[in-house]
C-alpha positions in Angstrom: 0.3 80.4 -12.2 3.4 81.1 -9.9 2.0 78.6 -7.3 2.1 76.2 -9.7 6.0 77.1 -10.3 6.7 77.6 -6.6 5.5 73.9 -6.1 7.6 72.3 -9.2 10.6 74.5 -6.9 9.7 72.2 -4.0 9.6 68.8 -5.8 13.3 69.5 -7.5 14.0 70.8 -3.9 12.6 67.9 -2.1 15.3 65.9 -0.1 12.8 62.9 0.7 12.0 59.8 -1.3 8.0 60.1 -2.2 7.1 56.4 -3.9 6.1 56.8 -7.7 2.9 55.2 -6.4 -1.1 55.4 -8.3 -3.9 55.2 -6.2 -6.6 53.0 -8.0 -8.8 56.3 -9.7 -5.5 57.6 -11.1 -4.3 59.9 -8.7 -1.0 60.7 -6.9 -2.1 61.3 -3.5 -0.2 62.0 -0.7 1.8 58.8 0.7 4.4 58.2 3.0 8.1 59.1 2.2 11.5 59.3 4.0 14.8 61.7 4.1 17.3 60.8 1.5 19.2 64.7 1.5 19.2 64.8 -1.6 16.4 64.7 -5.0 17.4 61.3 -5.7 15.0 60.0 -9.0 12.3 57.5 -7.6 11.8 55.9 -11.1 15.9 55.9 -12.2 17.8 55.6 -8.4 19.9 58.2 -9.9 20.0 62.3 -9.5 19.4 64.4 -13.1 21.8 66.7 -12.9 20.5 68.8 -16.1 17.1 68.3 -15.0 17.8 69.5 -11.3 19.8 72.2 -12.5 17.0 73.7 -14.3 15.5 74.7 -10.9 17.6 78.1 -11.1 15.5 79.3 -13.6 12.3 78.6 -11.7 13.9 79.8 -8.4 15.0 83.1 -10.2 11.8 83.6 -11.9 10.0 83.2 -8.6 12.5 85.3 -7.0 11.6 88.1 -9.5 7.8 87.6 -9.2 7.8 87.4 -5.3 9.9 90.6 -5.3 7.3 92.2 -7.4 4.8 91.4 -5.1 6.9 93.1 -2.1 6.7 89.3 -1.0 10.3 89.4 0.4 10.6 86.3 2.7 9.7 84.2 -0.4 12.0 86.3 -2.6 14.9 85.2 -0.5 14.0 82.1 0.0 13.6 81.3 -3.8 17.1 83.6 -4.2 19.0 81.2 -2.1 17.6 77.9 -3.4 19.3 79.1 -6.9 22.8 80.0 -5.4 22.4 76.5 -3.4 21.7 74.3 -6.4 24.3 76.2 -8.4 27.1 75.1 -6.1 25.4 71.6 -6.6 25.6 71.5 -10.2 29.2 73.5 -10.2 30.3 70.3 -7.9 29.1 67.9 -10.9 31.5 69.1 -13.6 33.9 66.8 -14.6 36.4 65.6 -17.3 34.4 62.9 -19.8 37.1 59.9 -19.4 36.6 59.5 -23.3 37.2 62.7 -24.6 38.7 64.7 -21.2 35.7 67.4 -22.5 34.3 68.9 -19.6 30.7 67.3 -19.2 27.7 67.2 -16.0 28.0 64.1 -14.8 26.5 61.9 -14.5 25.2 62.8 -18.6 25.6 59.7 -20.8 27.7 57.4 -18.0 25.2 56.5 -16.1 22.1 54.5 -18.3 20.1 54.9 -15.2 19.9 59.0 -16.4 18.3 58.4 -19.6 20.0 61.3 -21.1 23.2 62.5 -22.6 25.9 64.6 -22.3 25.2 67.0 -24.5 21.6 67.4 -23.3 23.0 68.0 -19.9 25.5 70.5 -20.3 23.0 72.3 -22.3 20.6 72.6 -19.6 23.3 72.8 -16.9 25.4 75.5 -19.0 21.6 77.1 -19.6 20.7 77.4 -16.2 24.2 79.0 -15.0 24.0 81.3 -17.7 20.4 82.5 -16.8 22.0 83.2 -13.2 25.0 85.1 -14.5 22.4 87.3 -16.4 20.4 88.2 -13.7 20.7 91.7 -11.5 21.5 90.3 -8.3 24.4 87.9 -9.7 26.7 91.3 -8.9 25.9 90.8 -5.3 27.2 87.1 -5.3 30.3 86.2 -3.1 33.1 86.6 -6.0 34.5 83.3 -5.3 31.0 81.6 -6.1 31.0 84.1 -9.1 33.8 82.8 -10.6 33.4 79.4 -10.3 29.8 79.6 -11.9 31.5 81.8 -14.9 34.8 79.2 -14.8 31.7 76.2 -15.2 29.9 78.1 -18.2 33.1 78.9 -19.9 35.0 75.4 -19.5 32.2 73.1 -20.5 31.4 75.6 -23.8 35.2 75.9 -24.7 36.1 71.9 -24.4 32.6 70.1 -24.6 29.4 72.0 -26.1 31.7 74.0 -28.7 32.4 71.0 -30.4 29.7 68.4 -30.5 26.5 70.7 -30.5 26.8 70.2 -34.6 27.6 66.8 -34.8 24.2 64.8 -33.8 21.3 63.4 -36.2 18.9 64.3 -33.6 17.2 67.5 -34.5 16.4 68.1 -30.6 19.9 66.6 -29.4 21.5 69.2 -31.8 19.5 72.1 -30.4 19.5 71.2 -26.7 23.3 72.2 -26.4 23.2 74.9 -29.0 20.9 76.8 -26.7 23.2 76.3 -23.9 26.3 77.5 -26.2 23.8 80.3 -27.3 23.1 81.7 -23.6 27.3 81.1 -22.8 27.8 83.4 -25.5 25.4 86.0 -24.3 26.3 85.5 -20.5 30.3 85.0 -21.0 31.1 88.0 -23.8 34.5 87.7 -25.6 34.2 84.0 -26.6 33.1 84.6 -30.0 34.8 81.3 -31.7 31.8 80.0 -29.6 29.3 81.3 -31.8 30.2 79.2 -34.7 29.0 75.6 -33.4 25.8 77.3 -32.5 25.8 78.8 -36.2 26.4 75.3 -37.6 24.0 73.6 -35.5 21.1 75.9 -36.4 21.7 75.8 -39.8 21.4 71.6 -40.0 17.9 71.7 -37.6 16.7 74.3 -40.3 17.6 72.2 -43.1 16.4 69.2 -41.6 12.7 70.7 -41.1 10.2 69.7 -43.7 8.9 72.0 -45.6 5.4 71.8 -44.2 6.9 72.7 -40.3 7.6 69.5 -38.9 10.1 67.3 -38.1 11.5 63.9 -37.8 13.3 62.5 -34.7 16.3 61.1 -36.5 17.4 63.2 -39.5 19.0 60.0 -41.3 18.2 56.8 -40.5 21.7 54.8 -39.9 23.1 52.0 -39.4 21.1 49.0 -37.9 18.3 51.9 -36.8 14.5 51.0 -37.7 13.1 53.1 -40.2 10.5 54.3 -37.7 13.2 56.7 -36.3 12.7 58.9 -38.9 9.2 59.2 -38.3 7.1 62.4 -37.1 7.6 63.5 -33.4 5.2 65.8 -31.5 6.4 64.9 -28.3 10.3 66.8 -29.1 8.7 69.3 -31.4 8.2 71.9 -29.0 11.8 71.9 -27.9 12.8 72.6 -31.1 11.0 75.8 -31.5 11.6 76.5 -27.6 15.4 76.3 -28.0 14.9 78.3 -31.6 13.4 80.9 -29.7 16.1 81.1 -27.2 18.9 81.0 -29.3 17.2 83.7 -31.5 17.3 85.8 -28.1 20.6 85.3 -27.6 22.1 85.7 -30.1 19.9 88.0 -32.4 22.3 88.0 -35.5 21.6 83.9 -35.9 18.4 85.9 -37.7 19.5 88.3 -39.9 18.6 86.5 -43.2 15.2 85.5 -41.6 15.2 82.0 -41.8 15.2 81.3 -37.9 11.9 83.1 -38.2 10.7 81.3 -40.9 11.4 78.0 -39.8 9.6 79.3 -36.1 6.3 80.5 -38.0 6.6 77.3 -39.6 7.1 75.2 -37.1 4.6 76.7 -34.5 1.6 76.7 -37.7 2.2 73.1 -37.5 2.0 72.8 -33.6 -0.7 74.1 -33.3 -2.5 72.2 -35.8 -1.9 69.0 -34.0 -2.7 70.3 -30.6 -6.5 68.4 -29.5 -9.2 71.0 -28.0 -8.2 69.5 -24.7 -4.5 70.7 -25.4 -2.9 67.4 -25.7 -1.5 66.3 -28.6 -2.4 62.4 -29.3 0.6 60.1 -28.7 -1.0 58.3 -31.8 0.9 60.4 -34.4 4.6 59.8 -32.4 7.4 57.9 -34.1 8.9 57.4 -30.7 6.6 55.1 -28.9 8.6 53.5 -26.7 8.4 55.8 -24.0 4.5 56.2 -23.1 2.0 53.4 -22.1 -0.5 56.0 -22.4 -2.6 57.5 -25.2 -1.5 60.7 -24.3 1.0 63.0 -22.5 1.8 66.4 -21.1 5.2 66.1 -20.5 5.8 67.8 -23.4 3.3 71.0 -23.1 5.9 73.0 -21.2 7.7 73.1 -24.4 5.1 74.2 -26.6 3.5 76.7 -24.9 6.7 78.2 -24.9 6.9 77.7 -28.5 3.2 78.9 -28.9 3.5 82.2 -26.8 6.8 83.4 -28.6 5.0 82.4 -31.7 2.0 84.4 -30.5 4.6 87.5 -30.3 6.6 86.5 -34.0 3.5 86.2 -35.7 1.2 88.7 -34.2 -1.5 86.3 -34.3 -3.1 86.2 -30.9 -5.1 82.5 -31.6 -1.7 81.1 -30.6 -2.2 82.2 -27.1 -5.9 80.5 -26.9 -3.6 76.8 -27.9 -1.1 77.9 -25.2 -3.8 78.3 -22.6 -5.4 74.8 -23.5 -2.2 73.6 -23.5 -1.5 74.9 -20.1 -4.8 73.6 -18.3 -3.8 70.7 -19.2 -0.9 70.5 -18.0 -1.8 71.9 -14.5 -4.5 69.6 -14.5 -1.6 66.5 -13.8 0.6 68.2 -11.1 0.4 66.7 -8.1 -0.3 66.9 -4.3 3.6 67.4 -4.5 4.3 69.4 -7.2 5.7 66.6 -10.3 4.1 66.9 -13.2 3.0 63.3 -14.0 2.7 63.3 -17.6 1.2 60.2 -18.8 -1.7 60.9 -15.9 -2.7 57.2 -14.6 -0.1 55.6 -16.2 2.5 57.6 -15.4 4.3 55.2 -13.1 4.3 52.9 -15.6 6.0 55.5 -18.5 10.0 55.7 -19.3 10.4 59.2 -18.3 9.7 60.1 -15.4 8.7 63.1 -12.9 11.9 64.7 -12.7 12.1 66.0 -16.3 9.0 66.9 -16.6 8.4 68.7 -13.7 12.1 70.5 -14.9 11.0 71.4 -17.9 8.0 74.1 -15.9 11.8 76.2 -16.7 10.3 76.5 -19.7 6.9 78.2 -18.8 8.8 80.2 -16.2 10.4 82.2 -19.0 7.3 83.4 -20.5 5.0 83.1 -17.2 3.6 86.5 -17.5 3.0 86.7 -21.4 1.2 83.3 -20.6 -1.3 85.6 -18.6 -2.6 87.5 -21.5 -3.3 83.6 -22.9 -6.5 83.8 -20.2 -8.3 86.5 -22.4 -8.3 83.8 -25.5 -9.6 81.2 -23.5 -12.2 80.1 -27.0 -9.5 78.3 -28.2 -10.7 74.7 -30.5 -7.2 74.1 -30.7 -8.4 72.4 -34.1 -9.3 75.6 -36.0 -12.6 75.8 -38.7 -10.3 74.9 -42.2 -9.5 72.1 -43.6 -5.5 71.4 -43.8 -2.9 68.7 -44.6 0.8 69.0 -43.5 1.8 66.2 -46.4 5.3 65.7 -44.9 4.3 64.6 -41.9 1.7 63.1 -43.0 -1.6 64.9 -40.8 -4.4 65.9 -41.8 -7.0 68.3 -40.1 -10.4 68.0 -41.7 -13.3 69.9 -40.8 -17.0 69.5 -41.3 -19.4 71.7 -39.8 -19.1 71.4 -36.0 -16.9 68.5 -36.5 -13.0 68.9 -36.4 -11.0 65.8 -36.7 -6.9 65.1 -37.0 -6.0 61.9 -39.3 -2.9 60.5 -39.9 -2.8 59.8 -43.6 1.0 58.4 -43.9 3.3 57.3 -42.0 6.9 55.7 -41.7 7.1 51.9 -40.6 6.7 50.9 -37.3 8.0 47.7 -34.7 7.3 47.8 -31.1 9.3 51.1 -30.1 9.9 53.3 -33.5 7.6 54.5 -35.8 4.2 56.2 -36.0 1.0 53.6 -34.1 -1.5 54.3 -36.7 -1.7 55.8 -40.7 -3.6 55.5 -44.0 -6.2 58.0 -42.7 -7.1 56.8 -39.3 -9.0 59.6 -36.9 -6.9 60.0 -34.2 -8.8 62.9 -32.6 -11.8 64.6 -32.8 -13.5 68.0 -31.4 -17.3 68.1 -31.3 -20.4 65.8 -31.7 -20.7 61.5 -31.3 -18.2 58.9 -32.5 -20.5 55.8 -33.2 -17.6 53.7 -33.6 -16.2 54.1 -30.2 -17.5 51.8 -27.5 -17.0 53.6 -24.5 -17.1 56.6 -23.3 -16.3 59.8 -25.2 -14.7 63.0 -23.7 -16.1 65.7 -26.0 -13.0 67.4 -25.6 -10.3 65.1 -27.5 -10.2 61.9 -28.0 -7.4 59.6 -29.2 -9.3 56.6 -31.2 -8.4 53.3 -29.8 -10.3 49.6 -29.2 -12.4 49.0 -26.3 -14.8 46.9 -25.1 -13.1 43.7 -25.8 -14.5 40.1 -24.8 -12.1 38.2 -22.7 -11.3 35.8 -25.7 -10.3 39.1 -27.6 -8.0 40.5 -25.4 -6.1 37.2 -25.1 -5.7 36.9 -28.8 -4.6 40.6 -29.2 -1.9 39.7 -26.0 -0.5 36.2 -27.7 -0.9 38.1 -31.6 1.1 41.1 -29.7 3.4 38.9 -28.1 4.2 37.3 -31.3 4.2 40.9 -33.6 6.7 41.7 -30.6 9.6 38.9 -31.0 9.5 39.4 -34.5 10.0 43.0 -34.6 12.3 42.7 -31.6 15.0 39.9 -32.9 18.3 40.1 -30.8 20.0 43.2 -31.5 19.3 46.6 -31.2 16.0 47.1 -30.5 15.7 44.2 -28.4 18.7 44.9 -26.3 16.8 48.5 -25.7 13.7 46.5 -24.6 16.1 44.8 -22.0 17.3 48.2 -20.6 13.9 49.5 -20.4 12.8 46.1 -18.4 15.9 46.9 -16.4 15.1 50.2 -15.4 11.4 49.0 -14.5 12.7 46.0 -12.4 15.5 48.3 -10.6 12.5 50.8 -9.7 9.9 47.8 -8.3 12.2 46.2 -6.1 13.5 49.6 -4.6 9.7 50.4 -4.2 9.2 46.6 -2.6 12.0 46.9 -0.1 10.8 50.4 0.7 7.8 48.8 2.1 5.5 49.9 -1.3 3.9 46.8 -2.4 1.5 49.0 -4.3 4.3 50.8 -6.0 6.6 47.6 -6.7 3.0 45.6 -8.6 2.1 48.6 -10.6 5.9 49.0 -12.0 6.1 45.2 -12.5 2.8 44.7 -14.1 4.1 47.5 -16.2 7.3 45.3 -17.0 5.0 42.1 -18.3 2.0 44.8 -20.6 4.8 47.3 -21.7 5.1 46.0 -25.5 1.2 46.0 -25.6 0.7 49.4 -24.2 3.6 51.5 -25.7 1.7 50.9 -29.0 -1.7 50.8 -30.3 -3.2 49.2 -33.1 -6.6 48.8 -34.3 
């Protein structure tokens, strides 16, 4: 398990440019790259500061392990890369020209990040604050010291303090309230702090549904599709994760309970909608827009996080079988250089891309060795033997025998980008015996439910119908204008792959460019 870490080190180490190229069975293999000097995004053209910076916590973790092992070389090694990228992410503070708050750049100025500021300086703020935790941070040159307190304390007194509250995004919200939460525990005194973590804990608990889950927005606003609203599995995770955390850090955030509550919750729900294969099927997502796959596991870092804790808040052990699905996997789409590619086969062709969630292994790191025990539980179904339906989100897990399916019985309205692919009870996963109604073949693990086998005619009428379902849902405005930026990002990414001599890489990105509103959803 630490190999896998110590290779998600290298790729957020790497100073070469390795093409975001598939080789026709679906596998990353090895290609030919070149020296950049720095972990420059293939996909974007553009370094992710918070993702990069959460390579501290994987260095120090792998510190801690190697030291363990008497493995010293590779302790020091792993010691230095965190002090290294540190200084890197220490060099990337800087005044937000809007508000003069003190923000990781490049955050939300730079749409070729796909982030925002807040998530940034939570991860960055995160990161720095695991590193002024640790034993050996005493040992660190004093000047270096200071300036990695000085970059905790001034981004949580003039940034994070005041906007961790103040998004409708549940996982927005809770991204730089963990940040805030660690400051407060790595930075003592700043008390005032902990009241912007208080608030923003407080709305993510009041914006959970009863039955555990959540929506991505919390209100649906002005000019946004009512799909936004809709159920996400893909940011649930993180919500728990960051939970958790906070809960560490700042203990008292518990002391009526409800933290815990909403974890045992949350994590009931989780692991409900994780597949025997540990995946959970992309069918059921209210944010669409981002996969052209039927599946990801770009997410899983998250929730075995989430599942593990919830293993140790709950005291029921079957969490740790879903964490160890969860976990194969996920290992099961690193590649030959360490990036987890989530989407698997179409990965190159997905919004997000290595960098986060190769960054988000943090995650795992932080509960690597609890993960362990998950190998004694490996008779996990994932889908348990009862019969459940979280109503809120509107899933259903219904089981028959040896048969254990997941149906989406409701959901919120959907266009191209927003809003869950499939409802009014459509299997999108099943565990155990045939599906007659599936041409093709069927992985007796999971299966997300989707057509196949369609005659040439077929295909072209579901294209020109899709085409069609596409310009109406996307008029000029919002949605279409986000359409634009992702066709931006797509054609930015082919040509750089073209002139880099990657014809493979360049058609792959662009065919994704001209099937992307077809993919990113399905429908029957």
């Amino acid at each position: 398990m630490i190999g896998a870490l110590i290779r998600a080190s290298d790729w957020l180490h790497r100073d070469r440019f390795i093409p975001d190229v598939v080789s026709p069975g679906g596998h990353h293999d090895p290609v030919a790259s070149w020296s950049t000097g720095v972990a420059q995004c293939e996909r974007h053209g553009v370094a992710h500061t918070g993702k990069l910076a959460r390579s501290i916590i994987l260095d120090l973790a792998i510190h801690d392990a190697c030291v363990a092992g008497a493995d010293h070389p590779s302790s020091e090694r792993a010691w230095k890369r965190a002090l290294a990228r540190a200084e890197w992410v220490i060099g990337r503070l800087a005044p937000d020209p809007q508000h003069g708050g003190l923000v990781f750049w490049p955050g939300r100025l730079d749409a070729r990040n796909n982030s925002t500021s807040l998530i940034d300086a939570g991860e960055c703020v995160d990161a720095l604050a695991e590193l002024i935790r640790h034993p050996r941070f005493e040992a660190v040159p004093a000047a270096l010291r200071a300036r990695v307190i000085d970059a905790v304390s001034g981004c949580a007194s003039t940034y994070l303090s005041n906007s961790v509250a103040t998004r409708g995004i549940v996982n927005q919200m809770l991204w730089g309230a963990m940040g805030l939460a660690h400051a407060c525990a790595a930075v003592p005194g700043e008390t005032w702090w902990r009241s912007g973590v208080r608030d923003a804990v407080n709305r993510a608990l009041a914006a959970q549904h009863p039955d555990g889950s959540w929506g991505y927005e919390v209100r649906v606003g002005h000019a946004m599709h009512p799909g936004t609203s809709d159920l996400t599995v893909y940011y649930h995770g993180r919500c728990l994760a960051f939970l958790h955390h906070i809960r560490d850090c700042l203990p008292e955030i518990d002391d009526d309970g409800r933290v815990s509550d909403a974890l045992s919750r949350g994590t009931d729900f989780l692991a409900g909608v994780v597949a025997r294969d540990g995946r959970k099927p992309l069918a059921i997502e209210g944010k669409r827009w981002f996969w052209s796959g039927q599946d990801e596991v770009g997410s899983h870092a998250f929730d075995i996080h989430a599942l593990v804790r919830g293993a140790h808040l709950t005291g029921d052990d079957g969490l740790l079988s879903v964490a160890w699905q969860s976990w194969r996997s996920l290992v099961a789409r690193i590649d030959v250089n360490g990036a987890v590619r989530a989407g698997g086969a179409t990965d190159a062709l997905d919004l997000v891309c290595p960098d986060f969630h190769t960054a988000d292994l943090a995650w795992v790191a932080r509960v690597w060795r609890l993960l362990e025990r998950a190998a004694d539980h490996p008779q996990a179904l994932g889908v348990t033997s009862t019969t459940r339906h979280w109503a809120d989100a509107g899933v259903a897990r219904v089981a028959d025998g040896p048969v254990r399916a997941l149906v989406r019985t409701r959901k919120s309205p959907s266009n191209t980008q927003w809003g869950g692919a499939v409802g009014g009870m459509t299997v999108v996963a099943l565990a155990s015996g045939p599906v007659p109604w599936v041409d093709g073949p069927f992985n007796p693990g999971s299966l997300t439910v989707r057509r196949t086998g369609l005659t040439l005619r077929e295909r072209l009428e579901e294209i020109v119908g899709g085409t069609r379902r596409f310009l109406v849902a996307n008029r000029p405005g919002r949605e279409g204008r986000q359409w634009a930026f992702v066709w931006r990002m797509q054609a930015r990414s082919a040509v750089a792959h073209l002139f880099a001599g990657h014809p493979r890489g360049a058609w792959q990105i662009g065919w994704g460019m001209v099937r992307g509103a077809h993919a990113r959803f399905w429908r029957p």
